[in-house]
N, C-alpha and C positions, 0 to 999 in steps of 0.2 A: 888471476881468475875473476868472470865478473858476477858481480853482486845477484845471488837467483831473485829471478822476479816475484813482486810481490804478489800471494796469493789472495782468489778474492775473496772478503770478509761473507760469510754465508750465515751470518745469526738474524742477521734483520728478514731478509728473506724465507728464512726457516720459520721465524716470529710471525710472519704476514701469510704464511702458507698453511700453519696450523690452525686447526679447524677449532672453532669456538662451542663445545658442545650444549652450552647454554642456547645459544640465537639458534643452532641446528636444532634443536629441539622444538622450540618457541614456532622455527618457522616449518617445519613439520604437521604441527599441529594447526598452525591457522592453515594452512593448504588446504587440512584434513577438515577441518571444520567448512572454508569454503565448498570443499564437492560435497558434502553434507545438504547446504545450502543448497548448492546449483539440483543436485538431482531431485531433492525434496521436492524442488520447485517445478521440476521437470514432472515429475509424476503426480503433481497436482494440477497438471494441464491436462494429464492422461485421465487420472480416476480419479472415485472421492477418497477424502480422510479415509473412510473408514473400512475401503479396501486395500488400502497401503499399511504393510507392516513395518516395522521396524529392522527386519532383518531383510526385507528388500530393499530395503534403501542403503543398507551396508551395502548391500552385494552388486548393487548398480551402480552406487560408488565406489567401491572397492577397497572402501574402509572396513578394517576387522569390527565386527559387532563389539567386542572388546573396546575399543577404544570410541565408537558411536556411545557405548554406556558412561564413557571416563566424562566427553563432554557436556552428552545429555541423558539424564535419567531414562528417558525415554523418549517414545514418538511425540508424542503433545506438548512436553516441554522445547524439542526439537521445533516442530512449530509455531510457538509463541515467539521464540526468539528468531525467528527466520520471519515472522510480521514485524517484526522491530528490524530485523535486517533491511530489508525491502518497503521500508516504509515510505521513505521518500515518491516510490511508486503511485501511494495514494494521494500525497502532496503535490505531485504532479498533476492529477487529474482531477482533483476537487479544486484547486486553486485555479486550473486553467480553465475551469467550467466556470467559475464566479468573475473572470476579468473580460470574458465576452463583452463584447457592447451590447445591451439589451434597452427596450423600447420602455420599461415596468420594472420595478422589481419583482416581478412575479415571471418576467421575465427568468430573472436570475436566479428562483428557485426552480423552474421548470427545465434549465441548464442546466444545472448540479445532478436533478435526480435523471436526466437524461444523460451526464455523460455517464453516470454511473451505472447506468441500466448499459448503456453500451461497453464497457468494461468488462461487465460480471458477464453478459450474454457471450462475448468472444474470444472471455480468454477463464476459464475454467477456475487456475490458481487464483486469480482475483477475487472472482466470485467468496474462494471457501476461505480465503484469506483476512480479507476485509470487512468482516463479517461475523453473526456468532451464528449463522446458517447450519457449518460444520466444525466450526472450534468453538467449544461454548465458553461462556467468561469463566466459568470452573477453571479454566485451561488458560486463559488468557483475559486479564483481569480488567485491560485498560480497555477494554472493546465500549463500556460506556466513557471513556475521556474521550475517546476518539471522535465517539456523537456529539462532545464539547465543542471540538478541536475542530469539527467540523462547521459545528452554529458560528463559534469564532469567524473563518470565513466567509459563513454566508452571512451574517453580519457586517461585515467589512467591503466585503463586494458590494452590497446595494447603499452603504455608505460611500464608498468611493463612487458613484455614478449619482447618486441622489441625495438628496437634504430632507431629515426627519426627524423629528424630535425625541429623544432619548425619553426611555421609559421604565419603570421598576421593573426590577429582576428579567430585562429583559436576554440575558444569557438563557437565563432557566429557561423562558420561552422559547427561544430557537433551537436550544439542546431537545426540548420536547418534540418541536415541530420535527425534527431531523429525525430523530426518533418514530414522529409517524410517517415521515414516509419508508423507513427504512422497514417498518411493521406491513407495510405492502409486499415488498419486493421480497423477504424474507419469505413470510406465505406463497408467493408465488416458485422463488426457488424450491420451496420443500414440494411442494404438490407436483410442478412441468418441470423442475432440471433448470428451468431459466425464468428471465425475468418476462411476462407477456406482455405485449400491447398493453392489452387492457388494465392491467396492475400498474403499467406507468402510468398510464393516463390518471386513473384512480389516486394514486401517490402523490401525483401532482396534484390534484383537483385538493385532495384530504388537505395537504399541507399550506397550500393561499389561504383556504375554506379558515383554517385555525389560524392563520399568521394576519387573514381580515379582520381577526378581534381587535388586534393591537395595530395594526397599521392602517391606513386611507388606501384607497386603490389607486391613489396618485400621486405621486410624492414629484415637485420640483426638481427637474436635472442639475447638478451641477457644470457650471461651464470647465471646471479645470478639475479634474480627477481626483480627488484624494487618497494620495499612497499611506499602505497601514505595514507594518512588519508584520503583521497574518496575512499579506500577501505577496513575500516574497519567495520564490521559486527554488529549490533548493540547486545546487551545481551540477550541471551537466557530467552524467559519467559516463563516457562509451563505456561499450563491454562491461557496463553492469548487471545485474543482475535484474533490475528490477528495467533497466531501459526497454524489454521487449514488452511494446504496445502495438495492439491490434485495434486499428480504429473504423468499423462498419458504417456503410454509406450513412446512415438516418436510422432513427431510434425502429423503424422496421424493416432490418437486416435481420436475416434468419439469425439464432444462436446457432456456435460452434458444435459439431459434430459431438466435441466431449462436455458438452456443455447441455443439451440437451438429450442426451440421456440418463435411463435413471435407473 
């Protein structure tokens, strides 16, 4: 009689097929936490702060209010962490506004608060995001590093195109100036819903008018660029979150529909 054949061994495959409730859980919850994310952000393009509740934002993502509590205390805390989310977003757009080629450094500050004005005018989430407009530093604490974070750049950008002589405290100084023009465009959002003409121009004008104390109105071009690591770009992410940019012809494109109301 011949030998029955051998049967096949099924432990490893049983081993490989069992579900690991740890990582199912872990990846459950970043999902959950993702559509968090995505709709937060969605309905900061539709309304402001502070007609979005926290139990709409469950129910559009279709996370139990239950578990929207587990990861964030609330709505506000929810959005501090969704500006650190989509941060990169702003990196994007202050960094590509200071590596323009410009004729002046003043140049280069009339770039910055110009792509920013066109930003906040077209895309609503930016505006309240970027911003203590709608999230006050109560709520989200680094909103003054970020006018740091910012001078850093604009610092760097009129260093890499020009040559000028280093000055005391001169951070402090560009955190201020960044500061005043962002005391323009803020008054302006609270009063119109958007940033006006006239409030650029203003912003721009306020911000040289203070950065003439400490600078010449003509600083020497450099012939060969100088690269800084405050300007480098952060990595391309399709289908990110923070990828959807709206970019309007010239700083006098109407604001967005949700963007100019109030």
């Amino acid at each position: 009689m011949a030998d029955p054949l051998p049967q096949p061994r099924l432990a490893p495959e049983r081993r490989a097929l069992k579900t690991n409730p740890v990582r199912y859980v872990q990846a459950r919850g970043e999902a959950r936490r993702a559509l968090l994310y995505e709709t937060t952000l969605r309905l900061l393009r539709e309304k402001f702060v502070e007609d979005i509740t926290y139990q709409e934002i469950s129910r559009e993502a279709g996370v139990p209010l239950a578990s929207c509590y587990h990861f964030f205390p609330g709505k506000m805390e929810l959005l501090a962490a969704l500006i650190d989310y989509v941060g990169p977003w702003f990196k994007v757009v202050t960094i590509g506004a200071v590596l323009k080629p410009a004729a002046s450094w003043m140049d280069i500050v009339d770039n910055l608060i110009t792509d920013l004005t066109l930003n906040r005018n077209a895309d609503l989430a930016f505006a309240q995001l970027f911003s203590s407009w709608k999230i006050p530093r109560t709520t989200y604490r680094f909103h003054d590093h970020a006018a740091q974070e910012i001078a850093q750049r604009l610092l760097a950008g009129i260093d890499r195109q020009f040559m000028r002589s280093p000055f005391a405290n001169e951070l402090d100084v560009f955190t201020f100036a960044v500061r005043v023009a962002n005391a323009g465009s803020s008054a302006s959002m609270e009063i119109n819903g958007a940033v006006t003409d006239f409030a650029r121009q203003e912003s721009q004008r306020a911000t040289r008018s203070y950065l003439l104390n400490f600078l010449p109105p003509v600083l020497d071009v450099r012939t060969t660029p100088l690269d800084s690591p405050e300007l480098l770009l952060p990595p391309e992410e399709p289908g990110s979150l923070w990828s959807r940019q709206v970019w309007p012809q010239g700083p006098d494109a109407e604001p967005s529909a949700s963007a100019s109301k109030k």
